[in-house]
Each structure stands twice: as structure tokens, then as C-alpha cells.
C-alpha positions as CSV (number, residue, x, y, z in Angstrom):
1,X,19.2,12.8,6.2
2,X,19.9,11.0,3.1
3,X,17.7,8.2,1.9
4,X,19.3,5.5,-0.1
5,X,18.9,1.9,-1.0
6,X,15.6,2.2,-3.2
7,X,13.5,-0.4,-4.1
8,X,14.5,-2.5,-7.0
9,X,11.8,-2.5,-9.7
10,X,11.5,-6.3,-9.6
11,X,11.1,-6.3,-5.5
12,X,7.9,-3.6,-6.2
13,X,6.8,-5.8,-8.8
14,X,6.5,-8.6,-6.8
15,X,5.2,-6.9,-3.8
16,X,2.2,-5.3,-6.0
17,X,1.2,-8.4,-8.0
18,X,1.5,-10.4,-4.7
19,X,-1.1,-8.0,-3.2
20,X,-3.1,-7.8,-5.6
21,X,-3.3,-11.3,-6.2
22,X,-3.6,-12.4,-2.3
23,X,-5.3,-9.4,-0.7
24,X,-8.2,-8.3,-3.8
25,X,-9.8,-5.4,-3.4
26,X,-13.2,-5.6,-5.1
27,X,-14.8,-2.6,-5.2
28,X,-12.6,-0.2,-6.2
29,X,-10.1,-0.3,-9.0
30,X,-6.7,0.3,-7.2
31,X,-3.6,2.3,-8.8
32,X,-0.5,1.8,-6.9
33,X,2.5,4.4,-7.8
34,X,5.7,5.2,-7.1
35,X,6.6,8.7,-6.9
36,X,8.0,12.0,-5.6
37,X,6.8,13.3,-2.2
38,X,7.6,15.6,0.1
39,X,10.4,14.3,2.0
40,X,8.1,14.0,5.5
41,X,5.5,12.0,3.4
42,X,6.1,8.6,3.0
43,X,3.0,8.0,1.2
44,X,-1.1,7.8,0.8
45,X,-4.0,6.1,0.2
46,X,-6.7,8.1,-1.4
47,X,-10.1,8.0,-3.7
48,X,-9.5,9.2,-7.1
49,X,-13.3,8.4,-8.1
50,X,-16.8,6.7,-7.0
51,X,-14.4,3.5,-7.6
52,X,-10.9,4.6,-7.8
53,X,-8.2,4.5,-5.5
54,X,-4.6,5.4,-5.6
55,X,-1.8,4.4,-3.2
56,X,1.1,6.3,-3.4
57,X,4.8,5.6,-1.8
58,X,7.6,8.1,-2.0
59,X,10.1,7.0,-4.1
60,X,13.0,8.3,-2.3
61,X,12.2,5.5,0.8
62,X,14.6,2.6,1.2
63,X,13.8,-0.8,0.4
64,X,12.4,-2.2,3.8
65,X,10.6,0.9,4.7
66,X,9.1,1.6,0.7
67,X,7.9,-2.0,1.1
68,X,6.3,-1.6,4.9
69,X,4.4,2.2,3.6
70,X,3.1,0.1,0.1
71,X,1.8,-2.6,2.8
72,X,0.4,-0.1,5.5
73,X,-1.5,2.4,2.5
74,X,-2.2,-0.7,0.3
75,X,-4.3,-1.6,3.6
76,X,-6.3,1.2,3.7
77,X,-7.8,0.6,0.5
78,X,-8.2,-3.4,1.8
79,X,-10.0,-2.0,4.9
80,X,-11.7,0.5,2.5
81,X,-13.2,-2.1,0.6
82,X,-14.5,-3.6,3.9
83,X,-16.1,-0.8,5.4
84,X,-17.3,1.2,2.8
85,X,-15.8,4.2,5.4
86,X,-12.9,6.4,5.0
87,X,-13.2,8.5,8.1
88,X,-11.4,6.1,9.9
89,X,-7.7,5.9,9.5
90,X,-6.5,2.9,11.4
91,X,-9.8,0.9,12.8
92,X,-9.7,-2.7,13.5
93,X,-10.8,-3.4,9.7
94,X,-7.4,-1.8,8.9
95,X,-5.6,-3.5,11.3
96,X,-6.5,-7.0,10.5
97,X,-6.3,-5.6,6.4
98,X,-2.7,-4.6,7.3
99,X,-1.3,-8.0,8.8
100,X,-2.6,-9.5,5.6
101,X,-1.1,-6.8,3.3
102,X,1.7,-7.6,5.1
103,X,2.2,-11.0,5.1
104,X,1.6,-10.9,1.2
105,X,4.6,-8.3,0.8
106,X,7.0,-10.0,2.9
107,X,6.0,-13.8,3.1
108,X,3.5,-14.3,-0.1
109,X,4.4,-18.3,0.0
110,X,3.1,-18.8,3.5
């Protein structure tokens, strides 16, 4: 199946700066990327360094589901930042982390 439809660079723009700016993570320095992935990857959250992390979308993912990965990985390193543990994928840290990443990539003026 074809993708199509990708994300405009303005759209990711906004997404990122809005969550950075509404949903901080403090102690780590986060990188957030577009970029070519395997087609069944639609992207990644993962530690670069002591205090680095890197989020990664597939830049072949249409609009609405690019934006709905970059809030989903973007909340791992949120949840990250809370527990200080990786070895959970999808606790309720991440959860609550995810509903806030995803309000600020969807509705940022609510």
C-alpha cells in the first residue's frame, strides 16, 4: 500500500514547537526527526546518551497518522522524564504523558 499525503513542513513545525513548548521534557535534551524507516516502522523513541533522546517518525506516514506517532513517541520521552525508567513501554506515566502530547499536537490553544 501506498502512503501519501505527507506532512507539510509547517504542520511538523507547529506540532514540535507546540510540544516542546507545552509538554517540556527536563532532563533530557530531545531531538525530534523526520526520516526514512522501514515501511512497518512508524517510528521510535530512544536514548542517544546519559541525557539524549531522539524521537523518530517515518517520513513516508500521512499527515494524521505522522502527527498521532510524533505525539505517541514524543510521550515516551515525557513519561521518560517522569520515571527515570525505560523498561516500561506504555505504563500509566505514558498514558497520562500521551493525552497531554496529544492535546498539544492537535489542540495547543485549549
Amino acid at each position: 500500500m501506498k502512503r501519501s499525503a505527507k506532512v507539510s513542513r509547517v504542520r511538523w513545525r507547529e506540532a514540535v514547537e507546540a510540544l516542546r513548548t507545552l509538554c517540556p521534557v527536563r532532563r533530557y535534551s530531545v531531538t525530534v526527526r523526520r526520516c526514512k524507516m522501514p515501511a512497518d516502522d512508524d517510528g521510535d523513541c530512544r536514548q542517544l546518551a546519559k541525557h539524549r533522546l531522539m524521537v523518530r517518525v517515518n517520513k513516508d506516514l500521512p499527515e494524521p497518522v505522522a502527527l498521532e506517532v510524533l505525539a505517541h513517541e514524543y510521550a515516551h520521552a515525557l513519561s521518560w522524564d517522569i520515571e527515570h525508567e525505560r523498561s516500561v513501554s506504555h505504563s500509566s506515566f505514558w498514558g497520562v504523558a500521551y493525552a497531554e502530547c496529544y492535546r498539544a499536537v492537535f489542540n495547543p490553544k485549549e
